[in-house]
C-alpha positions in Angstrom: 17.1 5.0 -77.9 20.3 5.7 -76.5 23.7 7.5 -78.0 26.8 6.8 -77.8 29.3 9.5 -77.6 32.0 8.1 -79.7 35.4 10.3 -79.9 38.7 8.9 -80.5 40.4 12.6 -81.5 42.0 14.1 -84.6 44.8 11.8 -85.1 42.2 9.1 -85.4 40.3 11.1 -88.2 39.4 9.0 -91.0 40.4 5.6 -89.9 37.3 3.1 -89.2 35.8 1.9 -86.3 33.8 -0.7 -85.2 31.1 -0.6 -81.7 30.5 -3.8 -80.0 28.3 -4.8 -77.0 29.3 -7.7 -74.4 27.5 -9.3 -71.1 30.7 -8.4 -69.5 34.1 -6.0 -69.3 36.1 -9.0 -68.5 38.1 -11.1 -69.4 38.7 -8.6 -72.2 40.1 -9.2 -75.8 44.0 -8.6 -76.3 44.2 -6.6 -80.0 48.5 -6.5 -80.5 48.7 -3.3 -79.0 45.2 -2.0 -77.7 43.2 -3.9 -75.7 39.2 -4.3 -75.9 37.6 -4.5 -72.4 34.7 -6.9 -73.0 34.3 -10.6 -73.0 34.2 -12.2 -76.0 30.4 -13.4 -75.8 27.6 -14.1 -77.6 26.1 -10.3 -77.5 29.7 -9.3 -78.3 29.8 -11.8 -81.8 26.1 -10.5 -82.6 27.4 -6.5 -82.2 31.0 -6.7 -83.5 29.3 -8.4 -87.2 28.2 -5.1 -87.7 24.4 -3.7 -87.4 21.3 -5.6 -85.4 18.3 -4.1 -87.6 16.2 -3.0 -84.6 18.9 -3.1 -82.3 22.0 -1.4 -82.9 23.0 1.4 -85.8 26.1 3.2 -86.6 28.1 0.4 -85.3 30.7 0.5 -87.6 32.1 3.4 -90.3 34.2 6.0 -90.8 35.6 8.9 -88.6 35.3 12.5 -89.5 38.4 15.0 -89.4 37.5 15.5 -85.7 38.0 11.8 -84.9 34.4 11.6 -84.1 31.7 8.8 -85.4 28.7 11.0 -86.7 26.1 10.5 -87.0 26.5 8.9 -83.2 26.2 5.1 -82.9 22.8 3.9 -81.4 20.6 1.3 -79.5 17.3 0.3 -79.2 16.5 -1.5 -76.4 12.9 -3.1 -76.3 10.8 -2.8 -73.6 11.2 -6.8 -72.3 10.4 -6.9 -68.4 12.9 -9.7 -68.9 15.6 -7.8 -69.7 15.5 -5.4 -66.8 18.3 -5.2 -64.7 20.8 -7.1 -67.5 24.4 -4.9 -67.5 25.5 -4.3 -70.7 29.3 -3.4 -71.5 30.1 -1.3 -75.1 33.5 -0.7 -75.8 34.9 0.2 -79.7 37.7 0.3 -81.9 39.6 2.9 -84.2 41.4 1.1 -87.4 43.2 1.8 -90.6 43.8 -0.7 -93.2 46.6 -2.1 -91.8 46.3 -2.0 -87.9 44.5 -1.1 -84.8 44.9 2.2 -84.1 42.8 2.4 -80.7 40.8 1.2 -78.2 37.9 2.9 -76.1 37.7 2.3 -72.2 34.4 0.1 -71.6 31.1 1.6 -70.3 28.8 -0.6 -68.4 24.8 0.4 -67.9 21.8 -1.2 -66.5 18.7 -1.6 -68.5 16.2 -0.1 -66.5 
């Protein structure tokens, strides 16, 4: 299982956010102000819905007064000889109720 370290900072604190997963970094999704560095795939439709029992948890809720999602989002990744080598992008979101607030850079890794 891996965690993800997701911090957005104090004047964030208590707006939502959302995780998503994508195939790709490019050729990113323009969000009125922020923009979301992955491709808007099928991985990235699967993730963004919210969580993938098995897969993915934490993916979306609510940040604490340090601007911090805790418990940290998480993913499973099976132990598929096919998937080896596959790059995966994650990339997430801050929001109120009204608006975007933020966007995280994307990080790319290599299932090993």
């Amino acid at each position: 299982m891996a965690r993800l370290n997701l911090d957005f900072g104090p004047a964030r604190a208590g707006d939502a956010y959302r995780v998503a997963l994508s195939f790709s970094h490019m050729p990113g999704i323009p969000l009125g102000g922020p923009y979301l560095h992955l491709a808007p795939d099928t991985l990235f439709a699967l993730t963004a819905a919210g969580d993938v029992p098995g897969f993915t948890a934490g993916f979306s809720g609510t940040l604490d007064v340090w601007g911090r999602a805790m418990p940290s989002p998480s993913i499973t990744i099976p132990r598929v000889p096919a998937l080896q080598g596959v790059r995966v992008f994650c990339g997430a979101i801050a929001h109120s109720a009204t608006r975007i607030t933020a966007a995280t850079n994307c990080y790319g890794a290599t299932i090993q």
